[in-house]
C-alpha positions in Angstrom: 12.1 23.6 11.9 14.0 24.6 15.4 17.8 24.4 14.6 19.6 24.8 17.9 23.8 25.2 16.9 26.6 25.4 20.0 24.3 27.8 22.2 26.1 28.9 25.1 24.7 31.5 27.4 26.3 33.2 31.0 24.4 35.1 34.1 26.9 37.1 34.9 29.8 35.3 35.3 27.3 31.9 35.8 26.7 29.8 33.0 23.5 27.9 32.6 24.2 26.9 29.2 27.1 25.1 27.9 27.4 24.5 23.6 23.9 23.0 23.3 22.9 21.9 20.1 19.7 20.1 19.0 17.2 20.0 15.8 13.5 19.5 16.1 12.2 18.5 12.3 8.7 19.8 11.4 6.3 17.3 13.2 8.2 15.4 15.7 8.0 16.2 19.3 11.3 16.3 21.3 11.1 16.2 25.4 13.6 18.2 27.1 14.0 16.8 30.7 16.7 16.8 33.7 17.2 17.7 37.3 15.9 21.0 38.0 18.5 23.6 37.3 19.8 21.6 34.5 19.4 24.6 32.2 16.0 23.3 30.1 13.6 25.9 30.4 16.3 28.9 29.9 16.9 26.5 26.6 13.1 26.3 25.5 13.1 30.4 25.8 16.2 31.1 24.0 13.7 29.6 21.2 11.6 32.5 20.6 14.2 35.2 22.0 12.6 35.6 25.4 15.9 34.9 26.9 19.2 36.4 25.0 22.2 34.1 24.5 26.0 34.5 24.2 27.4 32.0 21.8 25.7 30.2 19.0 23.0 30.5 16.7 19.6 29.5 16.5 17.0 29.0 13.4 13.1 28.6 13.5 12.2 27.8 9.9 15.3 29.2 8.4 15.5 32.6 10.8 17.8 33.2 13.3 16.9 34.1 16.6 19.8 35.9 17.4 20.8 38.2 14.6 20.4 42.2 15.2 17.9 42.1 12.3 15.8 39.6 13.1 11.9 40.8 14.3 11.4 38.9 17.2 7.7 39.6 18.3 7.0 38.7 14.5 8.5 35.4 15.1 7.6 34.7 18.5 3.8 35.2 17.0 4.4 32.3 14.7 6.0 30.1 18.0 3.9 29.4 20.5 4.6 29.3 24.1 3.0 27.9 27.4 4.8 28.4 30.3 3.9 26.5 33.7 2.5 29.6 35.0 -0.3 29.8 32.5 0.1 33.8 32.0 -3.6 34.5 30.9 -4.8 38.4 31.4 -6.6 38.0 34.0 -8.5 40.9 33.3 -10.1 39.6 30.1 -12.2 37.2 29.7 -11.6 33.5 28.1 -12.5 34.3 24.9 -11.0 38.1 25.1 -7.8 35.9 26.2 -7.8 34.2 23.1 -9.3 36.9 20.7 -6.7 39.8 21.7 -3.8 38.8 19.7 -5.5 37.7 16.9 -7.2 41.0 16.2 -4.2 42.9 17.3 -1.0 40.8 16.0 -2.8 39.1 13.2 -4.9 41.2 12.0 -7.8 39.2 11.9 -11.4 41.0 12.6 -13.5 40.1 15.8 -15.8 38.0 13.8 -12.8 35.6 12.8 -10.7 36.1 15.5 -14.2 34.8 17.7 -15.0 31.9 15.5 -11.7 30.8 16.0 -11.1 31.3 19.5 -14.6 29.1 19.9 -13.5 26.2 18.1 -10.2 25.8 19.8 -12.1 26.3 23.1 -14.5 23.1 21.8 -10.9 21.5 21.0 -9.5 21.9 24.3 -13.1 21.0 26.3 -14.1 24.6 27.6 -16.5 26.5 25.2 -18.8 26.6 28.3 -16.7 28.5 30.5 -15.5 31.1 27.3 -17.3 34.3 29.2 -15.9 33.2 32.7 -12.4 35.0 33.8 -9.2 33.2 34.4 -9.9 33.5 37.9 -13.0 31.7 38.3 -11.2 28.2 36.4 -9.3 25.7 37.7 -5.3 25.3 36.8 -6.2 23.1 34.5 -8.5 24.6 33.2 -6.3 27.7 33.1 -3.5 25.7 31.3 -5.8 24.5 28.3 -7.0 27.9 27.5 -3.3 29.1 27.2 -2.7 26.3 25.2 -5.8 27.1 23.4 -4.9 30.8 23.1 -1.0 29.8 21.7 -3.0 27.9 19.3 -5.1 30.9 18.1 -1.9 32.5 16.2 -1.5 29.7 14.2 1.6 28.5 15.3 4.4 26.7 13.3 6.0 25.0 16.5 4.7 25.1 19.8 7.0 25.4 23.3 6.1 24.7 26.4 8.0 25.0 29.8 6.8 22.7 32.0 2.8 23.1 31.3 1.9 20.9 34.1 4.4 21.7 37.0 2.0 24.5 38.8 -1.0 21.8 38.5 -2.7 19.8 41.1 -1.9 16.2 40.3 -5.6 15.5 39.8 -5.6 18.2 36.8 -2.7 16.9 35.2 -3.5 14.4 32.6 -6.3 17.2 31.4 -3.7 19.2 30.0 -1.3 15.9 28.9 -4.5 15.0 26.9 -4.7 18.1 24.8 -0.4 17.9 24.2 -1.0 13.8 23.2 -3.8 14.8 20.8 -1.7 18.2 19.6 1.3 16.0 19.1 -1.0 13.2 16.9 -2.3 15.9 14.9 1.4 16.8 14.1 2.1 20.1 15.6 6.1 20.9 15.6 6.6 20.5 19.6 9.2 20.9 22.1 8.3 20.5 25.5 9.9 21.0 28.8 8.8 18.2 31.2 9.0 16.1 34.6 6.2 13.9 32.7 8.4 10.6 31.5 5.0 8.6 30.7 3.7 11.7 28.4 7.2 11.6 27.1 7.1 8.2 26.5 3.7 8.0 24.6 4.4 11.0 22.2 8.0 12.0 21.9 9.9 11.0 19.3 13.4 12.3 20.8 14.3 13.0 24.2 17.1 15.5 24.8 18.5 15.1 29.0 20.6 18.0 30.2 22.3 17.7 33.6 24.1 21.0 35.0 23.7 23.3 31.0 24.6 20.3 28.6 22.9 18.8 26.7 24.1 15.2 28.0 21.7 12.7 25.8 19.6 13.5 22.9 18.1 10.5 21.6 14.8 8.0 20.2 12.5 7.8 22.7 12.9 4.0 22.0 16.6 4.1 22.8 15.8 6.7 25.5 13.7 4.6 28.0 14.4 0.8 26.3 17.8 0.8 27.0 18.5 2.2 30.3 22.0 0.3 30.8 23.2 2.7 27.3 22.2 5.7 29.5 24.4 8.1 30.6 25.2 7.2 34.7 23.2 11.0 35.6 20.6 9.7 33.0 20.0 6.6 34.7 19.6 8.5 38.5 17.6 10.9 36.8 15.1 8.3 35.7 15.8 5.7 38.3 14.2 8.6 40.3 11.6 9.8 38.1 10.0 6.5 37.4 9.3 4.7 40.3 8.6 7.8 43.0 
C-alpha cells in the first residue's frame, strides 16, 4: 500500500533524511519511533506530499508521491492524517469539522456527509458533544474527532504523527483506544509514536530511525523480544523508553 524506496531529503544544506526505505502492506500497522530529531515525522509527511523530498520515490497504492504529475490533494484525500496538534477549524463546529470535506472534496451531500460524520462520532465516543466547538473539548477529546474527521474521507491508509504527544497523560489511552480498535478493524496504519506499549499491542513492524536512517525495521516480536539483537542506539532508545 505505502512503498517508501531510498528517500533522502536536505534543509538546506541539513539532511534529515538519509536513503529510507520501508513498505507498509494493506492492513498491517508499522510504528515509526526514535529519539526526537531522528527524522520520523518529516518521514510520515513525505507520505501524502506535505513535505517535498530530494532523492527517492514513494508509492501509495501504486502512485507516486513525487512525480510532477501526480495530484496530491486528490491523494492526500484518500490518506489520512492526524498530526499531534489535532488541527480542527476551530471555527466550525464538531460535526461542521467532520462534514466540510466530505461535501466539499467528496462530493457527498449534507445529508450523507452528516449521517456519516454521526456514526464515526458514536465510533470514537463523542456524538454528544457534535454541536460543541473544538474549543470547549478536551485534547482528547480534540484528538478523536480528528481522527474521526480523517476517517470521514474514507481513507485507504491512515498517518499519524505523534497523535498523543500534545495530550495530558490522563487523556492518553482515550485516543490509543480508538488506534487499537482502528488497527483490529484493519485500517492500513503508520504511526509516529513515543507509545512502546500501543506499539507493542498493535504493530506488526516497528521501523527505529536514529539521526535520518532508518536503523531497524522489524516484527514487533523481534522488535521488543529480543532486545540483545537490537541495534546498540535501539537498545538506549528503549532501555529509556520503557522503564521511565
Amino acid at each position: 500500500m505505502i512503498d517508501i524506496k531510498h528517500i533522502s531529503k536536505w534543509y538546506g544544506s541539513t539532511q534529515v533524511l538519509d536513503d529510507c526505505s520501508t513498505q507498509v502492506a494493506s492492513g498491517e500497522v508499522v510504528v515509526v519511533c526514535g529519539p526526537s530529531g531522528s527524522g520520523k515525522s518529516t518521514l510520515i509527511k513525505t507520505v501524502n506530499g506535505l513535505e517535498p523530498f530530494q532523492k527517492g520515490e514513494i508509492f501509495v497504492d501504486g502512485v507516486s508521491v513525487g512525480a510532477a504529475g501526480t495530484n496530491l490533494p486528490k491523494l492526500r484525500a484518500r490518506i489520512g492524517m492526524v498530526f499531534q496538534s489535532f488541527e480542527l477549524f476551530p471555527h466550525l463546529s464538531v460535526n461542521q469539522n467532520l462534514e466540510l470535506a466530505q461535501v466539499k472534496v467528496l462530493g457527498r451531500s449534507t445529508e450523507e456527509a452528516r449521517e456519516r460524520a454521526g456514526s464515526l462520532l458514536d465510533r470514537v465516543g463523542l456524538r454528544a458533544h457534535q454541536d460543541k466547538f473544538p474549543g470547549q473539548l478536551s485534547g482528547g477529546q480534540q484528538q478523536r474527532v480528528a481522527i474521526a474527521r480523517a476517517l470521514a474521507m474514507d481513507p485507504i491508509a491512515m498517518l499519524f504523527d505523534e497523535p498523543t504527544s500534545a495530550l495530558d497523560p490522563e487523556m492518553v489511552n482515550e485516543v490509543l483506544d480508538v488506534m487499537v480498535d482502528l488497527a483490529r478493524e484493519g485500517m492500513t496504519m503508520m504511526v509516529v509514536t513515543h507509545e512502546m506499549g500501543f506499539a507493542r499491542k498493535v504493530a506488526d513492524r516497528v521501523v527505529f530511525m536514529d539521526a535520518g536512517k532508518i536503523v531497524e525495521d522489524c516484527s514487533n516480536e523481534e522488535f521488543f523480544g529480543n532486545m540483545e539483537a537490537r541495534s546498540e542506539r535501539a537498545q538506549h532508545f528503549l532501555s529509556k523508553i520503557l522503564h521511565h
